[in-house]
DRENPA-3360 file (N, C-alpha, C; in nm, 2 decimals, always signed):
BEGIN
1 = XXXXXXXX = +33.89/+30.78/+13.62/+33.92/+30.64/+13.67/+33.93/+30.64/+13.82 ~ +33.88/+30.50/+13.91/+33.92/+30.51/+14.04/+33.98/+30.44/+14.09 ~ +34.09/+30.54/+14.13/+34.19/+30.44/+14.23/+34.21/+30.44/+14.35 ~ +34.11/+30.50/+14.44/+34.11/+30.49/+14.57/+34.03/+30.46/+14.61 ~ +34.00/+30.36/+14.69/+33.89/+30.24/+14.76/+33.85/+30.35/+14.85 ~ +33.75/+30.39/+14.93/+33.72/+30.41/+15.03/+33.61/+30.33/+15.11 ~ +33.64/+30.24/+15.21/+33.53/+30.12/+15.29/+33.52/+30.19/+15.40 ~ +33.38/+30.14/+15.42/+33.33/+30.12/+15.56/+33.39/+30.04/+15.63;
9 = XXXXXXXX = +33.32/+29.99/+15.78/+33.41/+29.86/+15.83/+33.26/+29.78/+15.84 ~ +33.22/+29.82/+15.97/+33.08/+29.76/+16.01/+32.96/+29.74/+15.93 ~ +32.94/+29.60/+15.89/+32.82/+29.63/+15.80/+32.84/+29.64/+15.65 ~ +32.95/+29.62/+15.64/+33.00/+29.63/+15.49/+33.16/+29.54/+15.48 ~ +33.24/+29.55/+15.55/+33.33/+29.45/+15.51/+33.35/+29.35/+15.66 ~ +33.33/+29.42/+15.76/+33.26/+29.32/+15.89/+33.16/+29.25/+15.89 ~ +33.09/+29.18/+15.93/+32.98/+29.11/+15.99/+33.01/+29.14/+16.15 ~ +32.91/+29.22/+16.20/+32.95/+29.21/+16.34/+32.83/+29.22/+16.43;
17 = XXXXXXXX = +32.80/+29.15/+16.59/+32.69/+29.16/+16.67/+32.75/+29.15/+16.77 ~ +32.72/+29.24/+16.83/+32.71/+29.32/+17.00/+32.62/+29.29/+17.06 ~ +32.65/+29.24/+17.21/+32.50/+29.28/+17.32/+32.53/+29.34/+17.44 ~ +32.54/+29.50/+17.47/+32.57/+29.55/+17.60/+32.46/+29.55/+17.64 ~ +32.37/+29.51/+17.65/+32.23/+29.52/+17.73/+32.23/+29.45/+17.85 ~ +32.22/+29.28/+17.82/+32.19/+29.22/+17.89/+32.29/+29.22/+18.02 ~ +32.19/+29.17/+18.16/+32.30/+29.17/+18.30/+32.42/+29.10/+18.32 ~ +32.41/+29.00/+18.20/+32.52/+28.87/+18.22/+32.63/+28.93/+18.20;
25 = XXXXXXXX = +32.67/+29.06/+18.11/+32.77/+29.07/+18.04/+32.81/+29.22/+18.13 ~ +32.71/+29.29/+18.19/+32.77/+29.35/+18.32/+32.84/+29.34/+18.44 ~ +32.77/+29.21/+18.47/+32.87/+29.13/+18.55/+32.97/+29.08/+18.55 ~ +33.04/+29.04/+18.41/+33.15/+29.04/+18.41/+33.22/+29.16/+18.39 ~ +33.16/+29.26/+18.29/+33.25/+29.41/+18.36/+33.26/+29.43/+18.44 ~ +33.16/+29.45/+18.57/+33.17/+29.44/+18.69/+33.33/+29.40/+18.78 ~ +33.35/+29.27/+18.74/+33.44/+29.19/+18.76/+33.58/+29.24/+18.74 ~ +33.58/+29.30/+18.60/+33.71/+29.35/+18.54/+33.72/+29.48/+18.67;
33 = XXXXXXXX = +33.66/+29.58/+18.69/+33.65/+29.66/+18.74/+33.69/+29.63/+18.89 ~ +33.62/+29.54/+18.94/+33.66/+29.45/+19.12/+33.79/+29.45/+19.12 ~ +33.91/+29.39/+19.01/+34.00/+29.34/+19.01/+34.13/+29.49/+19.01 ~ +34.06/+29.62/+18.97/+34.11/+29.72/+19.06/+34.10/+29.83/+19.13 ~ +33.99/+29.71/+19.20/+33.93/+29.78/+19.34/+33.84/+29.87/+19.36 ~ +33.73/+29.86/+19.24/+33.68/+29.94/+19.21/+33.52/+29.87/+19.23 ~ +33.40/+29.86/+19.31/+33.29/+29.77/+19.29/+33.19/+29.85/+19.25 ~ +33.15/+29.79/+19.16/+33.02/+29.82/+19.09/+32.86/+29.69/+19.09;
41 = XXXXXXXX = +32.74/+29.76/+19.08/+32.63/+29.61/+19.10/+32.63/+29.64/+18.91 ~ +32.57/+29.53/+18.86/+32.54/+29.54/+18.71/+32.47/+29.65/+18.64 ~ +32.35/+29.67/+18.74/+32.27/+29.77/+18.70/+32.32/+29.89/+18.70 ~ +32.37/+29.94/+18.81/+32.46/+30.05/+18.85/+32.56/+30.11/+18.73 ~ +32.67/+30.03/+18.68/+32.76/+29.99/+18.62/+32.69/+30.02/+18.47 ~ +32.60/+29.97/+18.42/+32.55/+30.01/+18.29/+32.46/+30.10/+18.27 ~ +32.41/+30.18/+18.38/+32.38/+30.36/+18.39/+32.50/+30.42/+18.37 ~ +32.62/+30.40/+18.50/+32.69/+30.50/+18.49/+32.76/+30.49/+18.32;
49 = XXXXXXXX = +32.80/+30.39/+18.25/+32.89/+30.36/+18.16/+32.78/+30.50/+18.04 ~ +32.67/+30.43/+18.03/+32.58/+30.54/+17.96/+32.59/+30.64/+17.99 ~ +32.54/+30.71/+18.12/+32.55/+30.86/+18.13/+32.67/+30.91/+18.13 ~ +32.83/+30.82/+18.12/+32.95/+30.88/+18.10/+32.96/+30.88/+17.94 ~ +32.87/+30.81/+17.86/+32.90/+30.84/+17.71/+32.82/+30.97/+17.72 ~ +32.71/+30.99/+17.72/+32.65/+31.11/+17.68/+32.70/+31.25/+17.74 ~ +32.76/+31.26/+17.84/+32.82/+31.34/+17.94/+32.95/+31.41/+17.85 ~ +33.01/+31.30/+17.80/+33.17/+31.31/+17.71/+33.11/+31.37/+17.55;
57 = XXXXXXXX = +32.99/+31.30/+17.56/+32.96/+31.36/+17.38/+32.90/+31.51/+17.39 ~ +32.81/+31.48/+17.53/+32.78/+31.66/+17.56/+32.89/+31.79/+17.56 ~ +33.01/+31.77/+17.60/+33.14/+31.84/+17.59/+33.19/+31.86/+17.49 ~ +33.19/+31.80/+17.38/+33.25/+31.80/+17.25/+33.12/+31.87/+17.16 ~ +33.20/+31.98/+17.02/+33.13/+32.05/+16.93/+33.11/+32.00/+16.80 ~ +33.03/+32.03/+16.72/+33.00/+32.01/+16.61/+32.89/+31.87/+16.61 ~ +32.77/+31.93/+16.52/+32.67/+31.85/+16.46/+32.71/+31.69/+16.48 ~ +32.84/+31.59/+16.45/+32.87/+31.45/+16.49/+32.97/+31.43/+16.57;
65 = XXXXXXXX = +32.99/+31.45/+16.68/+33.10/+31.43/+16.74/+33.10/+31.29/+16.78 ~ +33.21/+31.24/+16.80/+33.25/+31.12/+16.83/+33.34/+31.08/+16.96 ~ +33.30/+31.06/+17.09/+33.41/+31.03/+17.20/+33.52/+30.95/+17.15 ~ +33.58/+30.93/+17.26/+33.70/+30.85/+17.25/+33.64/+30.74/+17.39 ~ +33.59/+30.62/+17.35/+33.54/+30.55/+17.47/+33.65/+30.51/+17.56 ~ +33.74/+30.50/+17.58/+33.90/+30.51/+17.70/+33.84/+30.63/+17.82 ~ +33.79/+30.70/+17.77/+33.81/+30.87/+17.88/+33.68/+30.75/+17.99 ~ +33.58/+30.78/+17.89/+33.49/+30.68/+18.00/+33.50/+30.55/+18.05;
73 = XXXXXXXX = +33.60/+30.46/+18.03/+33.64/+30.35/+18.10/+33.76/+30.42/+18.20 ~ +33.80/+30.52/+18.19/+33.89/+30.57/+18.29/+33.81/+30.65/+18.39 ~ +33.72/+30.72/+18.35/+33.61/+30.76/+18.45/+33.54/+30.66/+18.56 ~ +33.52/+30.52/+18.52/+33.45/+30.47/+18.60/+33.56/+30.35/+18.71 ~ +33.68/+30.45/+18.65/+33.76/+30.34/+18.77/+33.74/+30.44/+18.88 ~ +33.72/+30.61/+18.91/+33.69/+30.65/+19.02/+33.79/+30.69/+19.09 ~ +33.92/+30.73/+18.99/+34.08/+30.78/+19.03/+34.12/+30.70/+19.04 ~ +34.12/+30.52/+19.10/+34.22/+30.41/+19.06/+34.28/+30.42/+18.93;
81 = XXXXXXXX = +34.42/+30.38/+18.98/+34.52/+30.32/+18.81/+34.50/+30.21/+18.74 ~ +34.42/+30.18/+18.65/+34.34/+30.12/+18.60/+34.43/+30.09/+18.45 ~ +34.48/+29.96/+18.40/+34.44/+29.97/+18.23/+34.34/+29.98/+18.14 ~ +34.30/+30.12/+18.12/+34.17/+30.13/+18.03/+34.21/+30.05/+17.91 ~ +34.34/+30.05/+17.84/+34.28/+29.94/+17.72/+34.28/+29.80/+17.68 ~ +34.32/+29.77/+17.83/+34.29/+29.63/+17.86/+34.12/+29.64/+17.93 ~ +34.09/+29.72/+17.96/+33.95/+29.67/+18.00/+33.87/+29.73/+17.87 ~ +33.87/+29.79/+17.81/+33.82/+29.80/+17.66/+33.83/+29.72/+17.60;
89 = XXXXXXXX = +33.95/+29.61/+17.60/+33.96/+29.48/+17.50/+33.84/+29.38/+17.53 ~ +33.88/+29.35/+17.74/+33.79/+29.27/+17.71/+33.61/+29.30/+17.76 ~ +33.59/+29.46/+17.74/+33.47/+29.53/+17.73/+33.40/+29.46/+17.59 ~ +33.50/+29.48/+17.48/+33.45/+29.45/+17.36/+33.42/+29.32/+17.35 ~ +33.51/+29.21/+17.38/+33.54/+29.08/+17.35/+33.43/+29.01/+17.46 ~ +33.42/+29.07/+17.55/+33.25/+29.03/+17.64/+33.11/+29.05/+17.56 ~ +33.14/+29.12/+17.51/+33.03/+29.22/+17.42/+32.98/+29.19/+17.28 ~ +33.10/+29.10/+17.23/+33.08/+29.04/+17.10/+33.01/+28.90/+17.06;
97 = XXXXXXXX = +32.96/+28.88/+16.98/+32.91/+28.77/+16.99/+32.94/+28.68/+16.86 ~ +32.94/+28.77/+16.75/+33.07/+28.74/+16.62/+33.09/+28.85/+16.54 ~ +33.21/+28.81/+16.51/+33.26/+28.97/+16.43/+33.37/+28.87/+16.32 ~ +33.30/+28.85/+16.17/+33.39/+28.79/+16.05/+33.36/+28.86/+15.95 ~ +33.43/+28.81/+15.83/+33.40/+28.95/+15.72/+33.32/+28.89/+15.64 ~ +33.26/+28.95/+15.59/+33.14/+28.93/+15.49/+33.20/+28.81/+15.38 ~ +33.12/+28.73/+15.29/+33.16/+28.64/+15.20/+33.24/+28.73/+15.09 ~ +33.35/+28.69/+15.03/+33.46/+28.76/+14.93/+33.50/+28.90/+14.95;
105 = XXXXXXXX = +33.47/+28.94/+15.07/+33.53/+29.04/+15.15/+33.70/+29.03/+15.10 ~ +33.79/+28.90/+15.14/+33.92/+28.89/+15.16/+33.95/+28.89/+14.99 ~ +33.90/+28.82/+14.92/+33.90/+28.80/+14.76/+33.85/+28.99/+14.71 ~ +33.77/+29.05/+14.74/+33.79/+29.14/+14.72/+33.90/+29.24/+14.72 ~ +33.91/+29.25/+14.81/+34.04/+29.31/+14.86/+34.20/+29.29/+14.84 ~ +34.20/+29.16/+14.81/+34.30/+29.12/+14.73/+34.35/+29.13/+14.64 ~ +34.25/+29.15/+14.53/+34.25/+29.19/+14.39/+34.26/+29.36/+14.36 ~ +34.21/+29.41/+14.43/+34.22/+29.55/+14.43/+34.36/+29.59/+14.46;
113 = XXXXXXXX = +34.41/+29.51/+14.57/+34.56/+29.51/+14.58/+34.62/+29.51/+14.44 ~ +34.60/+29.34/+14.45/+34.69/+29.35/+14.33/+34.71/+29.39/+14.19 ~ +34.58/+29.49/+14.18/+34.57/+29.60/+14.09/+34.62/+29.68/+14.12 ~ +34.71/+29.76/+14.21/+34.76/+29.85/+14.29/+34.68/+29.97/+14.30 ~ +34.49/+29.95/+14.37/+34.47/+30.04/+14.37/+34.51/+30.05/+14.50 ~ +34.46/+30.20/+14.57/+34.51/+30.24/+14.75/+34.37/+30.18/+14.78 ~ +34.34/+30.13/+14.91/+34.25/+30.10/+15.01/+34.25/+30.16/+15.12 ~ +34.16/+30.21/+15.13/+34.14/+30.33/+15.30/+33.99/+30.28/+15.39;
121 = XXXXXXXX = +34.01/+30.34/+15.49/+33.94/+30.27/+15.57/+33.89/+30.39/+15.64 ~ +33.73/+30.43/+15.63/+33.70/+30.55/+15.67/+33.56/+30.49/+15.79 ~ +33.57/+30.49/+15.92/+33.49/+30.39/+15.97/+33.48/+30.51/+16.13 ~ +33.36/+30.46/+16.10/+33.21/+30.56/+16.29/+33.23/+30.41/+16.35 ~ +33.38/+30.44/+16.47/+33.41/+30.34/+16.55/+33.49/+30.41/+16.68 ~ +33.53/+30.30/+16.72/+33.62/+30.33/+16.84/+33.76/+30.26/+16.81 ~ +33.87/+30.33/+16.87/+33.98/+30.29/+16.80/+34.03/+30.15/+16.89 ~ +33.99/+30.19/+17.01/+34.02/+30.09/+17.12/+33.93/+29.97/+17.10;
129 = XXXXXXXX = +33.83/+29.96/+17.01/+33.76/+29.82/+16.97/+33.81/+29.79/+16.82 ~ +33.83/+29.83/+16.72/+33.82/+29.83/+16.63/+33.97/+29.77/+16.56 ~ +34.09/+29.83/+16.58/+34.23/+29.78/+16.54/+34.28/+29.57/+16.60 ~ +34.20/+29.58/+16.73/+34.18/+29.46/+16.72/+34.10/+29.37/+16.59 ~ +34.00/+29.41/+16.61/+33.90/+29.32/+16.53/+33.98/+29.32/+16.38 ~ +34.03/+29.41/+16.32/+34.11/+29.44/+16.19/+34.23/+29.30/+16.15 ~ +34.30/+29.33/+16.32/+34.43/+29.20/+16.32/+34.35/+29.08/+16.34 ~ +34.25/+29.07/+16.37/+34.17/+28.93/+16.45/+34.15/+28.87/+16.27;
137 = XXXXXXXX = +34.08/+28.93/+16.21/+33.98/+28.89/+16.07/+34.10/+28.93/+15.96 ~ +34.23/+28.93/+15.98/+34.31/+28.99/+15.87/+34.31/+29.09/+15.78 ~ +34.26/+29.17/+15.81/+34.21/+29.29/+15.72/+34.33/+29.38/+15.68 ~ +34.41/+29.41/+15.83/+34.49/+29.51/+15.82/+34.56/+29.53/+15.71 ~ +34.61/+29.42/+15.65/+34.74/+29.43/+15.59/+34.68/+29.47/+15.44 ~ +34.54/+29.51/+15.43/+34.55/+29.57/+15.28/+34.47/+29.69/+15.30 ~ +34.48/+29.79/+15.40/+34.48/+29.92/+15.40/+34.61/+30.02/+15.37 ~ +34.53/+30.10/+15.34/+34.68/+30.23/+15.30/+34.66/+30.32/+15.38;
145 = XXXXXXXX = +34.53/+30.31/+15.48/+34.56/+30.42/+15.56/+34.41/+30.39/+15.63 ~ +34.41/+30.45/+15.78/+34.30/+30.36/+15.83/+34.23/+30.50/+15.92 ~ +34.11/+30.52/+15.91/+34.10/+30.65/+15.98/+33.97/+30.63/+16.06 ~ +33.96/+30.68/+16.20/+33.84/+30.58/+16.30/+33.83/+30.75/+16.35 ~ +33.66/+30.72/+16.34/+33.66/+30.86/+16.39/+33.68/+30.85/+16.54 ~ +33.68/+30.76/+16.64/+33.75/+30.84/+16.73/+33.86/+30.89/+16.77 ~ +33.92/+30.87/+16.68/+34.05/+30.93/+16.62/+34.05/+31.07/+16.61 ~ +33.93/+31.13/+16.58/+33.93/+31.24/+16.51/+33.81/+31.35/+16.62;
153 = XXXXXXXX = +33.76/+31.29/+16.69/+33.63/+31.37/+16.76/+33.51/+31.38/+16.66 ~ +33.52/+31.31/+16.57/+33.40/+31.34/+16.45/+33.39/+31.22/+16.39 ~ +33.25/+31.23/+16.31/+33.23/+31.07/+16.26/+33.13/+31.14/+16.12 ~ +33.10/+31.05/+16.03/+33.04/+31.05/+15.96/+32.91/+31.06/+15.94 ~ +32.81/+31.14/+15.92/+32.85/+31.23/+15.79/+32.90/+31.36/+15.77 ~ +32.98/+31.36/+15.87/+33.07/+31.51/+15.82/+33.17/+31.53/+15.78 ~ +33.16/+31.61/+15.65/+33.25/+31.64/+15.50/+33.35/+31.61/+15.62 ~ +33.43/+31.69/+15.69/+33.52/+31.75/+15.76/+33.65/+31.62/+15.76;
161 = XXXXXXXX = +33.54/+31.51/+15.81/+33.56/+31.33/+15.85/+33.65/+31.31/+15.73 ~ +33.60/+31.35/+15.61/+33.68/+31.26/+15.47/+33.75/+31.37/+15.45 ~ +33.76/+31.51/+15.45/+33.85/+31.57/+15.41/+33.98/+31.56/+15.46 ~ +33.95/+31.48/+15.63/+34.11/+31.49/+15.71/+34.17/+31.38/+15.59 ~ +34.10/+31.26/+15.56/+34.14/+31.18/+15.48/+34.23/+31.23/+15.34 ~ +34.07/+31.27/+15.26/+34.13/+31.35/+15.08/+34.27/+31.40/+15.16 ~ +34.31/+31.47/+15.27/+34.40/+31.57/+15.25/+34.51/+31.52/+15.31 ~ +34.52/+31.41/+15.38/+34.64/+31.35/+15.46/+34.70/+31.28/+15.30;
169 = XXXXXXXX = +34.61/+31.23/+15.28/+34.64/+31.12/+15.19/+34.70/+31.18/+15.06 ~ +34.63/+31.28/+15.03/+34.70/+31.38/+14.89/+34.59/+31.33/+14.81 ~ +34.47/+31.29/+14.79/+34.43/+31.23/+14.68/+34.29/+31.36/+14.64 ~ +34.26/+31.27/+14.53/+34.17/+31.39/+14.41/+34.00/+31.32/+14.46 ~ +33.95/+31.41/+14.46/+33.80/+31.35/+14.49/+33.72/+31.28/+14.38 ~ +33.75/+31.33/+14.27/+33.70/+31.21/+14.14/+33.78/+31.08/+14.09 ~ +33.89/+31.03/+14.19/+33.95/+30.95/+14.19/+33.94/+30.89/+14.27 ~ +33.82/+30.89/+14.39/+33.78/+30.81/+14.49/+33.64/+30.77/+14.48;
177 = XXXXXXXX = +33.64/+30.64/+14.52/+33.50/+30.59/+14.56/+33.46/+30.54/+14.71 ~ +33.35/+30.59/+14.77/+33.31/+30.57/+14.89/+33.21/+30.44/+14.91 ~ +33.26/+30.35/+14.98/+33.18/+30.19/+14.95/+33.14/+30.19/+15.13 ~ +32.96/+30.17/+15.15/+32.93/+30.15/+15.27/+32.80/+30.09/+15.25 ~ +32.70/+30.07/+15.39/+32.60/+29.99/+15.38/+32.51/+30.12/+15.44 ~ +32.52/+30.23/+15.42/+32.43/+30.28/+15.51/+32.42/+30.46/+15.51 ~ +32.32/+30.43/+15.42/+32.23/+30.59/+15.34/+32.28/+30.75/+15.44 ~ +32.30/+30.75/+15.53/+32.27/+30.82/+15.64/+32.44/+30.87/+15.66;
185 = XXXXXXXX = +32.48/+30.78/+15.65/+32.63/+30.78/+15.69/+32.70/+30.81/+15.57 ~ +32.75/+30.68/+15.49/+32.86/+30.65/+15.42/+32.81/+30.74/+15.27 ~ +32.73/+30.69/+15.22/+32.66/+30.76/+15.14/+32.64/+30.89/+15.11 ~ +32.62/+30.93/+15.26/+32.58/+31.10/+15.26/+32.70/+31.17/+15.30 ~ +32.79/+31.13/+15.36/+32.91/+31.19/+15.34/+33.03/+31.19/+15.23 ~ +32.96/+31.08/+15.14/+33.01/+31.10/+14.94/+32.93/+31.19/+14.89 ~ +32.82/+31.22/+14.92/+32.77/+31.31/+14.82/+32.81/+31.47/+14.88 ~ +32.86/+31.47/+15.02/+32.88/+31.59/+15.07/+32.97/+31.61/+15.02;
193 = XXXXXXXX = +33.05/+31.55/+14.98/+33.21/+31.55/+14.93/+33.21/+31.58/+14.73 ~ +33.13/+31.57/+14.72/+33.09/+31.50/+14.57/+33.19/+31.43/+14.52 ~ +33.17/+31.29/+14.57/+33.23/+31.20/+14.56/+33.15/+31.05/+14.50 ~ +33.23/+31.02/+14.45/+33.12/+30.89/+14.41/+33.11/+30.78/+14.51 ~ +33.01/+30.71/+14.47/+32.96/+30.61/+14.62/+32.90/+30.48/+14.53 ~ +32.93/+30.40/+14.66/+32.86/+30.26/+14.63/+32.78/+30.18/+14.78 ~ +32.66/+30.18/+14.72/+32.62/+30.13/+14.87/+32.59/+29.96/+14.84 ~ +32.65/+29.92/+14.93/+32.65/+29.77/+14.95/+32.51/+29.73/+15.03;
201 = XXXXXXXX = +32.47/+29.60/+14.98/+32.30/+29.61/+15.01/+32.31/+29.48/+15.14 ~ +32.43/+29.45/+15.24/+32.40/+29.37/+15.33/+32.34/+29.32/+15.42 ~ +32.25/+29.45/+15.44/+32.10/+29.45/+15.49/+31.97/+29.38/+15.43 ~ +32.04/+29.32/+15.30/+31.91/+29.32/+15.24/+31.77/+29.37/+15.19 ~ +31.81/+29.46/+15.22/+31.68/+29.64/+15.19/+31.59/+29.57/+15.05 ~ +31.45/+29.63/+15.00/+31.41/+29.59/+14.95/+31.41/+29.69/+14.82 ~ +31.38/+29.66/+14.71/+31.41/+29.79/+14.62/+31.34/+29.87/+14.63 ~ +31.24/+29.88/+14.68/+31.12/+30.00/+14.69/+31.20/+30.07/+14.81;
209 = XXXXXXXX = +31.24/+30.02/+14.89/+31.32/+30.07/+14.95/+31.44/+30.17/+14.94 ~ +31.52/+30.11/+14.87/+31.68/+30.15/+14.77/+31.66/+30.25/+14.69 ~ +31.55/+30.24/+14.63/+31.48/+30.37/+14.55/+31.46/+30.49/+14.60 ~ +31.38/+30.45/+14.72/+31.36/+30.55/+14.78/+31.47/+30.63/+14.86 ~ +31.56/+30.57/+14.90/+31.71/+30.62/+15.01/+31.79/+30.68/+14.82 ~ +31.78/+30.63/+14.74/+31.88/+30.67/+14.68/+31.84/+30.75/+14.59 ~ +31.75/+30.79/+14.55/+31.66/+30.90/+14.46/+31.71/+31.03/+14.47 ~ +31.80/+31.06/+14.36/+31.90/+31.18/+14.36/+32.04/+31.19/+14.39;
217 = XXXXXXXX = +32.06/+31.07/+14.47/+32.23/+31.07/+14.44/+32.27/+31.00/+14.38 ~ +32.39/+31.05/+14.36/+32.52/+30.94/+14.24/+32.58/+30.81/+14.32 ~ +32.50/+30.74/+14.34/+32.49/+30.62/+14.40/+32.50/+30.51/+14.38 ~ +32.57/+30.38/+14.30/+32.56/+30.29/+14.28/+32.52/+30.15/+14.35 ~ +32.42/+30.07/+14.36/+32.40/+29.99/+14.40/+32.41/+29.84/+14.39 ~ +32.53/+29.81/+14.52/+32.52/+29.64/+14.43/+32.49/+29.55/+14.55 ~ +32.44/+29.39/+14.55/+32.42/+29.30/+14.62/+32.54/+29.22/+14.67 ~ +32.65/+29.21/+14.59/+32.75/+29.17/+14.65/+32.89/+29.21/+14.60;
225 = XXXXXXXX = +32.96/+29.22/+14.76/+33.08/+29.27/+14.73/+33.19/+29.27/+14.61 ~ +33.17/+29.14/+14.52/+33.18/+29.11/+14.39/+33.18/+29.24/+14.32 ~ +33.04/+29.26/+14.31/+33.05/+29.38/+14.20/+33.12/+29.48/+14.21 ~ +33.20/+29.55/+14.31/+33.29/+29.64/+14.31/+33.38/+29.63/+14.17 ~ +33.44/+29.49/+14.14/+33.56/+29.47/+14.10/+33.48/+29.48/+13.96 ~ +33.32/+29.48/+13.86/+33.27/+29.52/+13.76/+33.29/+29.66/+13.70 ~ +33.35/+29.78/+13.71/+33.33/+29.93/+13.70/+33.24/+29.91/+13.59 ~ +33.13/+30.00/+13.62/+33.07/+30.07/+13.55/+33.10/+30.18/+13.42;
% end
């Protein structure tokens, strides 16, 4: 029987879109940055921000490592005293363009509650973007335990990632299900686990497709968040 939820965030119980590209939205980092004393041009500013992620992930070991994006907002203040997680807030909230939960996302989740299963949150994020967005869309309050791989220096798909989980948490691996949108990640780090999984299709993938990503694992496939609450 399964009593432990395991979700993705992004892409599966989020709806979310980002644009760090464009110049408009450097310019206002820019800005945040001006304010302590620190000047950057746009272009400038969105090289260095990149070659401080890859720089930070270069220093860190193992096959998925995951920064902690703060070290690099505190890098590009340039030794000023800077609030990195106020300029990460409104790094992200510059950056966003909408972030809500998927249709019956909250109705799902609810019910699972009030079935008293556990709900855990196993999510390839940043902790300094992400605990907002959680309190923003009301999510928090029906986790049992919330685990962001920058939290951890590692992200998904490495066993390693859900084991800190299985083992903080005390729980049995055939008593958990792993629910995400994405073969590579969420998916492949249940089967590393041999764990059961569900992949959520909110990409709209096409079955020739589905077939093909899922051909050999214990994988269940549904179209909408709904069917969680069907067991098989």
């Amino acid at each position: 029987m399964i009593r432990n939820y395991i979700f993705d965030l992004y892409g599966t119980l989020l709806e979310i879109r980002t644009d760090e590209y464009h110049l408009s939205f450097w310019r206002k980092v820019c800005r945040i940055y001006k304010l302590y004393g620190v000047k950057y041009k746009p272009t400038e500013l969105r090289r260095k921000y990149k070659d401080l992620c890859k720089k930070e992930e270069s220093l860190m070991e193992g096959e998925y490592p995951e920064i902690n994006i703060l070290n690099v907002f505190s890098a590009l203040l340039k030794g000023r005293k800077g609030d990195v997680e106020k300029i990460a807030r409104l790094f992200r909230m510059y950056s966003r363009l909408y972030c809500f939960p998927y249709t019956n996302t909250i109705e799902v989740l609810g019910k699972l509650k009030s079935e008293e299963k556990k709900i855990y949150l196993l999510s390839n994020a940043q902790h300094a973007f992400t605990m907002k967005e959680l309190e923003d869309n009301g999510l928090m309050q029906y986790f049992d335990g919330i685990y962001i791989s920058s939290d951890y220096g590692i992200k998904k798909p490495d066993p390693v990632f859900m084991k800190i989980l299985l083992d903080t948490e005390k729980l049995k691996t055939e008593e958990c299900v792993m629910i995400g949108n994405d073969f590579d990640t969420d998916i492949a780090i249940a089967e590393a686990c041999d764990m059961h999984s569900i992949f959520l299709n909110t990409s709209g993938y096409d079955e020739v497709y589905l077939q093909k990503q899922s051909l050999g694992k214990n994988v269940r496939i549904i179209e909408d968040i709904l069917e969680i609450l069907k067991e098989e």
